[in-house]
C-alpha positions in Angstrom: 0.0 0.0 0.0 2.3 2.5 1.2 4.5 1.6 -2.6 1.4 2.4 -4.3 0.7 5.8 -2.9 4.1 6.8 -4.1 3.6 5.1 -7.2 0.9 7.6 -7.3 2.4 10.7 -6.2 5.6 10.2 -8.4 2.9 9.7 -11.2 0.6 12.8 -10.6 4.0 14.6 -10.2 5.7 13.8 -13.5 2.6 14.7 -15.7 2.0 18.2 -14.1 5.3 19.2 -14.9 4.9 19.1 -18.6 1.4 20.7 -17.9 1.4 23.3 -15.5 4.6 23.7 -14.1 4.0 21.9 -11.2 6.8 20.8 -8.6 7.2 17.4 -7.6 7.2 16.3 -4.3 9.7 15.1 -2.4 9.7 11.1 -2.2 8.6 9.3 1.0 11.5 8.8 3.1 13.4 5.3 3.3 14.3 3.7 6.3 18.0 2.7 6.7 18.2 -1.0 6.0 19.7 -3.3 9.0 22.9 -4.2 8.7 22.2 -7.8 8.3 20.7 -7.1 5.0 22.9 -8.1 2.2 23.4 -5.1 -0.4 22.6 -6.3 -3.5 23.9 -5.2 -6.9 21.9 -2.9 -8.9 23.3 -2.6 -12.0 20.2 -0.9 -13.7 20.8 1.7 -11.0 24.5 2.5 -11.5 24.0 3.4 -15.1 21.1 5.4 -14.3 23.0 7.2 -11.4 25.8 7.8 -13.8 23.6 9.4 -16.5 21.6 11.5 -13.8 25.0 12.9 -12.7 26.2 13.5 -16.1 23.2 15.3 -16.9 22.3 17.5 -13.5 25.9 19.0 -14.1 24.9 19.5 -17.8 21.1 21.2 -17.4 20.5 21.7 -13.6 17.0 22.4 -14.8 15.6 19.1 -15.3 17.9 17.7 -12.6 15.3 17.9 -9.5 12.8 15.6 -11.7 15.2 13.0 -12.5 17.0 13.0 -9.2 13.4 12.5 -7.3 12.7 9.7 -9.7 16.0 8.1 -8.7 15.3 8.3 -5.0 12.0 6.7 -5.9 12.9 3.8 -8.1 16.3 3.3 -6.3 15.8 3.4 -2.6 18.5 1.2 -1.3 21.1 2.4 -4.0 24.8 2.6 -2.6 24.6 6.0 -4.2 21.9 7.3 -2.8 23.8 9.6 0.1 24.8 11.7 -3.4 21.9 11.6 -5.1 20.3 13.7 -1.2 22.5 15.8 -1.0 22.5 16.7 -4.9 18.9 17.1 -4.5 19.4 19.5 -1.6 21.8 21.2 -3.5 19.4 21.8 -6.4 16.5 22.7 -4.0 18.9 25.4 -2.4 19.8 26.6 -5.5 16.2 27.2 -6.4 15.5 28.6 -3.4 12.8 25.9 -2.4 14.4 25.6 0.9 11.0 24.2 2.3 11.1 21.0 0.1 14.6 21.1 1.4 13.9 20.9 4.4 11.6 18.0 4.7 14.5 15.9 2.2 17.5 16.5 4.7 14.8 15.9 7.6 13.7 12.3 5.7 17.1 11.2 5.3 19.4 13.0 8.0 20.8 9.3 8.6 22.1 8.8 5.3 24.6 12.4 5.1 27.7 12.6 7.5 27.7 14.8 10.2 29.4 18.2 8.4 27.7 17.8 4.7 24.6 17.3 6.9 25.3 20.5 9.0 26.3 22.6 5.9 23.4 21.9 4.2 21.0 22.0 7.2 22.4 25.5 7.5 21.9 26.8 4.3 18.4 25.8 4.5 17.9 27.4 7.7 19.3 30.6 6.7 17.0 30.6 3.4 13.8 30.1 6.3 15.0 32.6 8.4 16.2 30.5 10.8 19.4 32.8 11.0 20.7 31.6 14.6 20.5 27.7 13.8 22.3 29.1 10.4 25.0 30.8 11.8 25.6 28.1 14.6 26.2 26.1 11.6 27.9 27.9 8.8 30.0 30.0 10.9 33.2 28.1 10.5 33.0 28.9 6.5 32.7 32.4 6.8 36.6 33.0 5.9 37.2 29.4 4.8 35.6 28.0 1.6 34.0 24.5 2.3 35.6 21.0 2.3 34.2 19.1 -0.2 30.8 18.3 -0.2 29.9 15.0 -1.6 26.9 15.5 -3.9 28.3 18.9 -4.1 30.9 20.2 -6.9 32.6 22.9 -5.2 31.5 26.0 -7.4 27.8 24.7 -6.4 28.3 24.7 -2.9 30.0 28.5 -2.7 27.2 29.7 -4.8 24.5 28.4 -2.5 26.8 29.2 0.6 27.8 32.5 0.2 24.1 34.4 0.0 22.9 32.6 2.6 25.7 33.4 5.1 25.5 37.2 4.3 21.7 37.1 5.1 22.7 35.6 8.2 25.5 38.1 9.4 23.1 40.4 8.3 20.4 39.5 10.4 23.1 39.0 13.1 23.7 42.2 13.3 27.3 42.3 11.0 26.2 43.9 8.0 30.0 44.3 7.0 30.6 40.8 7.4 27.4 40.3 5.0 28.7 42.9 2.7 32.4 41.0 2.8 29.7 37.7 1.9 28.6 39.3 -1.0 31.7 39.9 -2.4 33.1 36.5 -2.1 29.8 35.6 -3.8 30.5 37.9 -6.6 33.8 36.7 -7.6 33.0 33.2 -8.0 33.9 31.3 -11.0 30.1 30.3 -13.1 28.3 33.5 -12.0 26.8 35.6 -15.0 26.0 39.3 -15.1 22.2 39.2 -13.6 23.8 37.0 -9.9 26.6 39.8 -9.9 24.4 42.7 -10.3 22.0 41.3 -7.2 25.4 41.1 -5.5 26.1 44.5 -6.1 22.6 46.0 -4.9 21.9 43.3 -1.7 25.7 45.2 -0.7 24.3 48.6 -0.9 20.7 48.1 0.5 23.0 46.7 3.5 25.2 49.5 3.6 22.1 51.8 3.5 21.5 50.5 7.0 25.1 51.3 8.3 26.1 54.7 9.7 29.3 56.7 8.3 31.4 55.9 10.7 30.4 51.8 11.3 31.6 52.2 7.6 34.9 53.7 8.3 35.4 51.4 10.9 34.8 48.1 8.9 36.8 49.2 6.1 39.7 48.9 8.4 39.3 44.9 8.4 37.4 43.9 5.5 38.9 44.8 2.2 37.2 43.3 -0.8 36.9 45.3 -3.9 33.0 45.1 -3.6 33.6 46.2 -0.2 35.4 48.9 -0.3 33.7 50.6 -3.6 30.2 50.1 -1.3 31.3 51.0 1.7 33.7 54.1 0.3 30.9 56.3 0.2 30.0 56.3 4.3 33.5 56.4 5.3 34.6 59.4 3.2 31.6 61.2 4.6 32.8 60.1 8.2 36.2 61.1 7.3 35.2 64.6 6.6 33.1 64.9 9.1 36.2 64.4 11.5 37.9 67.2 9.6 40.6 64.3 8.3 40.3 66.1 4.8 43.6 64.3 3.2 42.6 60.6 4.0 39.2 61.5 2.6 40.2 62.8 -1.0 42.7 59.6 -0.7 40.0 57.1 0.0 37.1 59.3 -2.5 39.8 58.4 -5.0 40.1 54.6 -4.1 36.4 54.5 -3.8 35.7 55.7 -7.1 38.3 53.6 -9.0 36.7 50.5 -7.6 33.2 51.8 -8.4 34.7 52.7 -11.6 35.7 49.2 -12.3 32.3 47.5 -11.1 30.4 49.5 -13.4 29.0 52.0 -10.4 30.5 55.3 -11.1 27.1 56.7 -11.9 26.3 56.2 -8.1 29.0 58.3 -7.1 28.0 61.7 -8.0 30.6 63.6 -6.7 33.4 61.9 -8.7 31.4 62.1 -12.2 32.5 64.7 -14.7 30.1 67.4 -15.0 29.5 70.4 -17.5 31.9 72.5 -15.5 30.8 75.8 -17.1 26.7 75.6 -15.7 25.9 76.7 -12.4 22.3 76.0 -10.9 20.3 78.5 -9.2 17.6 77.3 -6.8 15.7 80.2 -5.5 11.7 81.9 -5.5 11.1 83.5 -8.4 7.2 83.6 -7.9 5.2 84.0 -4.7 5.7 86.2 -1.6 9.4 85.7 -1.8 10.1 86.2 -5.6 11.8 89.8 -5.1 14.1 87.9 -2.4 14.7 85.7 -5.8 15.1 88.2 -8.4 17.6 90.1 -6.1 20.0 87.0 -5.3 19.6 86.3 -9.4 20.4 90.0 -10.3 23.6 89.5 -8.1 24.7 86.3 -9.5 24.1 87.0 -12.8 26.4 89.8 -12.8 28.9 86.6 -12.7 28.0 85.7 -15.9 27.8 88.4 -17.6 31.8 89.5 -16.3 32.9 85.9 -18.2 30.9 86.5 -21.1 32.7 89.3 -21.8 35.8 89.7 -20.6 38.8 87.7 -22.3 38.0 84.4 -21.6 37.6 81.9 -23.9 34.9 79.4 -21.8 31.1 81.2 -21.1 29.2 80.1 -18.4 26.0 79.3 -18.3 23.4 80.3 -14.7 20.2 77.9 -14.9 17.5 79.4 -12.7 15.2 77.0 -11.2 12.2 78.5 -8.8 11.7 77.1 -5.5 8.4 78.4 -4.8 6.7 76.8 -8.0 4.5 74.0 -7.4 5.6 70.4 -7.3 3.8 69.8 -10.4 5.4 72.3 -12.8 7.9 69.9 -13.5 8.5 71.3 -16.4 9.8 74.4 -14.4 11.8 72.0 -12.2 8.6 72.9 -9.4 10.0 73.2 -6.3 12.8 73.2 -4.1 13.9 69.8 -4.0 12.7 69.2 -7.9 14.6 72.4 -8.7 18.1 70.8 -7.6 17.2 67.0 -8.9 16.8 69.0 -12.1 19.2 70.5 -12.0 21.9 67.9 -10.8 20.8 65.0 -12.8 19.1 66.2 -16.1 20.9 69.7 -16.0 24.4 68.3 -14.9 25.4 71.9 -13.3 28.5 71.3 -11.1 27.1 73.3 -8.1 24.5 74.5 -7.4 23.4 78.0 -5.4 20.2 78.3 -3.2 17.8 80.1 -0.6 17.7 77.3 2.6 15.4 74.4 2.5 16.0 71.5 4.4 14.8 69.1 1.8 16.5 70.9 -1.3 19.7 70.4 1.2 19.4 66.8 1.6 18.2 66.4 -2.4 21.6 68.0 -3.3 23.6 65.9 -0.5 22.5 62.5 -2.2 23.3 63.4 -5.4 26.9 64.8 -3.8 26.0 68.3 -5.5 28.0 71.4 -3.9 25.5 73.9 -2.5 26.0 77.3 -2.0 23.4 78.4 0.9 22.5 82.2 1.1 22.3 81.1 4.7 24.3 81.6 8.0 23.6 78.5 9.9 26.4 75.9 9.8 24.6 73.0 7.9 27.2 69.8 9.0 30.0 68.2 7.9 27.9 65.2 6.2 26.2 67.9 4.0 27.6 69.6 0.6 26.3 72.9 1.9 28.5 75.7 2.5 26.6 79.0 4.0 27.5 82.0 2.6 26.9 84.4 5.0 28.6 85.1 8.9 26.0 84.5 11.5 25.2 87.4 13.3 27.6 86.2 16.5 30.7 86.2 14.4 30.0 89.4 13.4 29.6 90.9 17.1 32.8 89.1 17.8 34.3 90.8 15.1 33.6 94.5 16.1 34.6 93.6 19.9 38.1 92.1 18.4 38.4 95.1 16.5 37.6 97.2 18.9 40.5 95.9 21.2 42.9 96.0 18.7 42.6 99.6 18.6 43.0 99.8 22.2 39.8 99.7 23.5 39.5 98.2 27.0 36.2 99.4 28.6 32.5 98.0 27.1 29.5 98.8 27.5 26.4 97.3 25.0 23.0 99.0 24.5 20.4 96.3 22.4 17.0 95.4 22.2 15.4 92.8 24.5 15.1 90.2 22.3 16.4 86.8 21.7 18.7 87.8 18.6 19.6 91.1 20.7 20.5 88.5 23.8 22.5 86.3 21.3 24.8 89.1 20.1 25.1 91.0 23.1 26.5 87.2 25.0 28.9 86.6 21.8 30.1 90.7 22.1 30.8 90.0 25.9 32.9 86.8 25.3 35.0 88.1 22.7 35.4 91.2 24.9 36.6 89.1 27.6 38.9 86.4 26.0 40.6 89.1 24.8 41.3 91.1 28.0 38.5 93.6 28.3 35.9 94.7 30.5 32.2 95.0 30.3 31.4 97.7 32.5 27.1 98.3 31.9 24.5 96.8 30.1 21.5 98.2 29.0 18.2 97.5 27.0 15.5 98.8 25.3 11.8 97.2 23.5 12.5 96.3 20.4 9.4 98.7 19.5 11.1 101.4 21.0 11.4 104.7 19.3 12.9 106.5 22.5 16.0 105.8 24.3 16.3 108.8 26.5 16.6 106.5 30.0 18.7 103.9 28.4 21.5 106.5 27.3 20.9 108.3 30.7 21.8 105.1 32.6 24.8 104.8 30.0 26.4 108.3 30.7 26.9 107.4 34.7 29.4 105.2 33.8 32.9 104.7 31.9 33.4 103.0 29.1 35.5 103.2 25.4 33.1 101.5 23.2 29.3 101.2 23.2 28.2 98.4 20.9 24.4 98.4 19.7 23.4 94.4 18.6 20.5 95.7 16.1 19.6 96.4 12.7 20.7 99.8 10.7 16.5 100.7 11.1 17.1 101.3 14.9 20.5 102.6 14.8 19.5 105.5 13.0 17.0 106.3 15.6 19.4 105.5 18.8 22.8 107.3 17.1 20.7 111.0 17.5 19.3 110.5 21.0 23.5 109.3 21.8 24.3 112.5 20.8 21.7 114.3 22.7 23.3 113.1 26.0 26.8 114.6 24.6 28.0 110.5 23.0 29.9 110.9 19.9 31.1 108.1 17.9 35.1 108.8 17.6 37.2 107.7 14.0 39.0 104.8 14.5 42.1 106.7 13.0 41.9 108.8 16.1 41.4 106.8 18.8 44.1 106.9 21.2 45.3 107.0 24.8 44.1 110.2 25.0 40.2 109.8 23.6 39.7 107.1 25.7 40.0 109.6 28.6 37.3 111.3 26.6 35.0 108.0 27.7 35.3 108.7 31.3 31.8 109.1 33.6 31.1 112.9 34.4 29.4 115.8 32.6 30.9 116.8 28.8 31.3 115.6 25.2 32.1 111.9 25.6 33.9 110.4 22.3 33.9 106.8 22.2 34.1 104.0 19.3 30.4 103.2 18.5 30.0 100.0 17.1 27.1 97.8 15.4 26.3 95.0 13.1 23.6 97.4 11.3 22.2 94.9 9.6 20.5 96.4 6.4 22.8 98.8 6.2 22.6 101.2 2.8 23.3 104.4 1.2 20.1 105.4 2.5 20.9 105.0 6.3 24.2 107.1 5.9 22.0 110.3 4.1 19.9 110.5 6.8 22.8 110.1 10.2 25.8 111.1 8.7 26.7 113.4 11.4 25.7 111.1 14.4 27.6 107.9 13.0 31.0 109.5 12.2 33.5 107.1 13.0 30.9 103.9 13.9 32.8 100.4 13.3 29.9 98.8 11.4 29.8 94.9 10.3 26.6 94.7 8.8 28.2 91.7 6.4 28.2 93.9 3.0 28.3 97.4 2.1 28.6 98.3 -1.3 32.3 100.5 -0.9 33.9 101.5 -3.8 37.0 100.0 -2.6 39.8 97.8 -4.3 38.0 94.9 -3.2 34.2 95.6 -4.8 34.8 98.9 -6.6 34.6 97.1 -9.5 31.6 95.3 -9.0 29.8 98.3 -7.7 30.1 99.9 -10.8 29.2 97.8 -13.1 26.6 96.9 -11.6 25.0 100.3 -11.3 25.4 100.8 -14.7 23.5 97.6 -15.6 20.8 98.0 -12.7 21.1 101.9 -12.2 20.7 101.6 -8.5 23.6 100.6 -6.1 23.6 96.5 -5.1 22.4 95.3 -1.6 24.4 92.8 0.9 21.6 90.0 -1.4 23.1 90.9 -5.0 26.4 90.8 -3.2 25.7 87.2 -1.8 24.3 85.8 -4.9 27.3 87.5 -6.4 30.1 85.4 -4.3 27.8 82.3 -4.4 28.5 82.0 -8.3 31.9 83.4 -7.5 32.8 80.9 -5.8 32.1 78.1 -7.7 33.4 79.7 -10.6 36.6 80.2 -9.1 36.8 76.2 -8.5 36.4 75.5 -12.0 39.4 78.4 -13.0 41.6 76.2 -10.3 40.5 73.0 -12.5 37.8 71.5 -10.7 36.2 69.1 -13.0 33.9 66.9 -10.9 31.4 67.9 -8.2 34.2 66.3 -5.7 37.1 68.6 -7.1 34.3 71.4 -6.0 33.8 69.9 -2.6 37.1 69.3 -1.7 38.5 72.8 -2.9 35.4 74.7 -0.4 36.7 72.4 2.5 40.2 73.2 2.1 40.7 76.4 0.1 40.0 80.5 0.7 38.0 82.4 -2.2 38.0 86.2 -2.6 34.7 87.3 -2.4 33.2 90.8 -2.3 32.0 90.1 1.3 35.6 88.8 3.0 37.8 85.8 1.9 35.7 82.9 2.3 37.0 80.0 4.1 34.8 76.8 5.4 35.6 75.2 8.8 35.0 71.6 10.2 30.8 72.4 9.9 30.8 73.6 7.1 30.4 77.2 8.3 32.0 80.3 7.0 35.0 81.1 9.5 36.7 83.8 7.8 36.7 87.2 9.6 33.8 89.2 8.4 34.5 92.3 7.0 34.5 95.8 9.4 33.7 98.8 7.7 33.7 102.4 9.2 32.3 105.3 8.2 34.7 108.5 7.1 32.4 111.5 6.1 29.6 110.7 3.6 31.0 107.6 2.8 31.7 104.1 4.0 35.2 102.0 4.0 36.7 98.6 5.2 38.7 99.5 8.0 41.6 97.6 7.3 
């Protein structure tokens, strides 16, 4: 009875595979025979042993069929140890690990104890069962296996190594998978289609990694696969420590073995780009749009200089707006689709924008240099660089200033307001570290209009320089009421031994070294306080001088514009500049761009730009002072 039902099955199973595709189940297990059973010969089953053999190594496709009927029709064969593990081996192969399962389970008696456990574990690992798998397999993570009777040995590394990177994977080693993988892609037999899965199971794992776990494996796994996938973390990590050498070294490793894998699209940054376009990612419609139009009357004035002057190479600004809506795609709508435009269909080399978080992260994938007209410090693991100073560095810089001239004696006079609290604390600690005193603070509402009580409280006591943390709006209404109570802003040029005596307490003309970051400062504000202001340190970030360093600009760009540029044009203006300026150095690539702003100054109307650690602008900002109707850099 029980010879008929597999009679039956065997049957049933062979017909459906011509007709529908139908897998055959595994035969009904044997029991071992006793030992006092004589063997006898089976000559009909040697041959057909031989020509199963002969054929599963020929078309592994029709081997699970004739291996099963084998099983069936020989079940006390002396062969029949190889013809399991064969089986398993083609099952695994497949991926049926369930019908593999149940055929190592039926005849677990008949394998030896390690071809048993290997291929017990790589059915394990294939149903998830990634402890029991690892418990097993572990010994062949650096080793490749003994032979494996059944087994020739390209088949059994093929099966092996995909299921032990699963398993390290889900062990929590996903650089041990990774390392897996790359065994798995080197082996002899493998086409283009098992590579390519290689290749994207690595990344997907490496996805899951952070920077510096990546930095950290690469120091003991060192595969070509391994290295090209895990290249991209650790050069982030790298940078983000500051180590800027080791990360152009290993950016250049990485890309070579990307290069050779066929994966050099997936490193942006080392892709040759049109090095003579420049994106521009700002609003050009909505509330915002004159903010847009300003930055893009700046930066254009870039363009317009290489066009024609005497170079040979014209550059080319593409203008996306980031206020249109997502679905204008056709105007690259958006932010974010602005710089994917832009980086992928465009191919600009960098890119300059207004802040947005998600155009930021948009631009960092695609390892596109980004210009922010921005003062917050972004992160090392960005490819933002902001353009402008925040508003403590340039408090720090009129107190350093200030001291260097020979001031000793402080006193601040803001509005009560967050940013007026954040300026006046980074004034006082630069005041301090470098040997001067804070002798009064005082504040006003930042509604105010009068200050008589505030500069009252002021004139009691002594003090060299008064700084005021607020915009040029608010100056121009506290510079008269200083002069009211006898408080003159003294020229730096004259500012001596003797005119701080002039700062003392006590009834008088008091001449002292007024100072402010007068944000917004303009033509405008100097017509209308001239006479108050003569003298005031003023680091407002831009002020369009007609100096050596913008005179030029400032002309030409009233004769374009007719009106004089603001601190925006100039921004937009250095933005461009800049990245111009890393293509005249022979940047080629978006990472000759990136490493050039980590490591390299650029003369800009607004200061020598520099980048620190973060990414933030660390260069001193500019001090300007005024000298009779007009404004210079004090020098």
């Amino acid at each position: 009875m029980r010879l008929g039902a597999c009679c039956a099955i065997v049957l049933v199973g062979c017909a459906s595979t011509h007709a529908s595709a139908e897998k055959p189940p595994i035969p009904a297990p044997v029991a071992a025979l006793p030992a006092m059973i004589e063997m006898r010969d089976d000559p009909s089953g040697d041959a057909d042993f031989r020509d199963i053999a002969n054929r599963a190594a020929a078309d592994r496709s029709t081997a699970q069929v004739a291996l099963q009927g084998f099983l069936f029709h020989h079940p006390h064969h002396p062969q029949r140890p190889l013809a399991v593990a064969m089986l398993a081996g083609v099952l695994l192969d497949r991926g049926d690990s369930a019908t593999a399962k149940a055929l190592l389970a039926d005849n677990a008696n008949m394998l030896a104890g390690p071809d048993r456990d290997f291929l017990d574990g790589v059915t394990a690992s294939q149903l998830g069962q990634h402890a029991r798998a690892l418990d097993l397999l572990k010994k062949y993570v650096s080793l490749d296996p003994a032979r494996i009777p059944g087994l020739a040995d390209a088949q059994a590394r093929i099966i092996l190594r995909p299921a032990l990177a699963e398993t390290l994977f889900a062990s929590g080693d996903p650089a041990g998978a990774i390392d897996q993988l790359d065994l798995y892609a080197h082996l002899e037999g493998l086409g283009n289609p098992e590579r390519g899965f290689a290749r994207r199971r690595a990344e997907e794992i490496a996805k899951t990694m952070s920077d510096a776990a990546a930095l950290e494996a690469l120091a003991s796994h060192h595969g070509g696969l391994t290295r090209a996938i895990l290249g991209l973390g650790a050069v982030r990590a790298l940078r983000a420590r500051g180590d800027e050498p080791r990360a152009v070294e290993l950016e250049a490793d990485t890309a070579a073995e990307r290069r050779q894998l066929g994966l050099e699209v997936d490193l942006p940054w080392a892709v040759a780009m049109d090095p003579t376009r420049f994106g521009l990612v700002v609003p050009l419609s909505g509330p915002q749009a004159r903010l847009g139009e300003v930055v893009l009357r700046g930066a254009t004035l870039v363009v317009v200089a290489a066009e024609h002057g005497s170079e040979s190479v014209a550059y080319h600004l593409l203008p996306r707006d980031s206020a249109a809506p997502a679905d204008r795609s056709a105007l690259g709508g958006g932010s974010t689709a602005g710089v994917l435009a832009l980086a992928r269909e465009e191919k600009v080399i960098g890119v300059v924008a207004t802040p947005d978080a998600r155009g930021q992260e948009a631009a960092t994938r695609d390892g596109l240099p980004m210009l922010l007209l921005d003062e917050r410090a972004p992160g090392a693991r960005t490819t933002a660089f902001p353009l402008i100073h925040s508003s403590e560095a340039r408090a720090a810089a009129l107190a350093r200033r200030s001291l260097t001239l020979g001031a000793r004696r402080f006193a601040i006079l803001g509005p009560d307001s967050p940013s007026g609290k954040r300026l006046a604390a980074a004034f006082k600690q630069a005041v301090e570290s470098g040997g001067g005193t804070l002798t009064v603070q005082a504040t006003y509402a930042p509604t105010a209009t009068t200050f008589s009580t505030e500069v009252a409280s002021l004139r009691k006591m002594p003090f060299d320089a008064l700084f005021i943390p607020d915009d040029a709006n608010h100056l121009e209404l506290v510079a008269p009421a200083l002069a009211v109570a006898d408080i003159w802003s003294r020229t730096p040029r004259s500012f001596s031994a003797s005119a701080r005596e002039a700062g003392t307490s006590g009834p008088g003309r008091r001449e002292i070294l007024l100072l402010s970051t007068a944000l917004g400062l303009s033509p405008k504000f100097l017509h209308n306080t001239e006479r108050y202001v003569q003298g005031a340190l003023l680091c407002p970030g831009y002020y369009p001088a007609e100096d050596e360093r913008g005179g030029n600009f400032v002309s030409r760009f009233r004769d374009i514009y007719g009106t004089a540029p603001s601190a925006t044009d100039a921004y937009g203006y250095d933005a461009v500049s800049v990245l111009r300026a890393a293509v005249d150095r022979g940047a080629r690539t978006r990472g000759d761009v990136l490493r050039m702003l980590a490591s390299q100054t650029f003369e800009g109307l607004t200061g020598d730009i520099r980048f620190g650690p973060e990414h933030n602008r660390i260069d001193p900002p500019l001090v300007y002072f005024v000298d009779g109707d007009s404004v210079h850099i004090l020098k």
